[in-house]
C-alpha positions in Angstrom: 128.9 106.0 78.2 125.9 107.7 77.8 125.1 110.5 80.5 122.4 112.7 81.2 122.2 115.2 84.1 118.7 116.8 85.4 118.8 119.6 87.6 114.7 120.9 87.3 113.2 122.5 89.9 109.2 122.3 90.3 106.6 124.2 90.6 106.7 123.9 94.9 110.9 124.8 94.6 111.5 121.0 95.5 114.4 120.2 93.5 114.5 117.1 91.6 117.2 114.4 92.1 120.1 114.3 90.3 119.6 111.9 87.6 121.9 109.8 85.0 121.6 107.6 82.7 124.9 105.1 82.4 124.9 102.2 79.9 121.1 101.9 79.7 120.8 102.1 83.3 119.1 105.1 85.2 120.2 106.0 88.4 118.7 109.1 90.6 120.8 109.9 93.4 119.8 111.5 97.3 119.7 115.5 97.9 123.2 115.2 98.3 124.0 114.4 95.0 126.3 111.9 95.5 125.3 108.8 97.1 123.1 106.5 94.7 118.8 106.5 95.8 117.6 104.0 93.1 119.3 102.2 90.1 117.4 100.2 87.5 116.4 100.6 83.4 113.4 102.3 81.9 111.8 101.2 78.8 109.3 102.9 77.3 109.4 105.7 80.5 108.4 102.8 82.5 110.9 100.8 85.0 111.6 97.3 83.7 113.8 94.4 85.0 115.7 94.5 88.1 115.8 97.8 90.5 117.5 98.7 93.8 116.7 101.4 96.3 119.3 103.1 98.4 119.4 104.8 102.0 121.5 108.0 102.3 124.7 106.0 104.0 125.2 103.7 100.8 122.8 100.5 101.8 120.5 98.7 100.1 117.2 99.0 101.1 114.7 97.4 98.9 114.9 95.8 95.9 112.5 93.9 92.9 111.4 93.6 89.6 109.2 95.2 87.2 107.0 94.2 83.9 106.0 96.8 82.1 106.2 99.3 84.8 104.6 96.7 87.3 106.0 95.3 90.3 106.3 91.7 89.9 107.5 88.5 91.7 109.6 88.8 95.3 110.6 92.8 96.5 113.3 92.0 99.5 113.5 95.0 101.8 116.6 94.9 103.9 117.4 96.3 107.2 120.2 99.0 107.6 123.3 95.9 108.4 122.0 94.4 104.9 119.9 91.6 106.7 116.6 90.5 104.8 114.1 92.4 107.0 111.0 91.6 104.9 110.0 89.8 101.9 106.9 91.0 100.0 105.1 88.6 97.0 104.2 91.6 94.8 102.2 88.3 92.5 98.5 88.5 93.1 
């Protein structure tokens, strides 16, 4: 597995979220370091394919494609029991 671990502090002392990079997947995780804020692949430094956003407990929040960096097609953004709160048609 390829891993890669960023711990950069910028220029307003926010520090960045921890970031790895696990069988061509990139996943940032919450200030706590441990529980999993977004999941998805980069190609290019842009997000492409299918991504997920997490909430600090573990649930899915949101998720949706991209095309070259673009959100594309249906983003679902779920409530905090995993329900489909709202759906979102991110094709002009």
């Amino acid at each position: 597995m390829d891993k890669e671990n960023c711990d950069i502090v910028k220029p307003n002392n926010v520090k960045e979220k921890k970031l790895e990079v696990i069988d061509g997947y990139t996943i940032k995780y919450h200030a706590n370091g441990k529980t999993i804020w977004s999941k998805g692949r980069m190609v290019g430094g842009e997000p492409e394919g299918y991504w997920e956003w997490y909430r600090a407990d573990g649930t899915l929040k949101r998720s949706g494609h991209f095309e070259q960096g673009e959100p594309v097609g249906e983003w679902v953004t779920y409530d905090s029991k995993g329900e489909t709160y709202k759906v979102t048609n991110r094709d002009g």
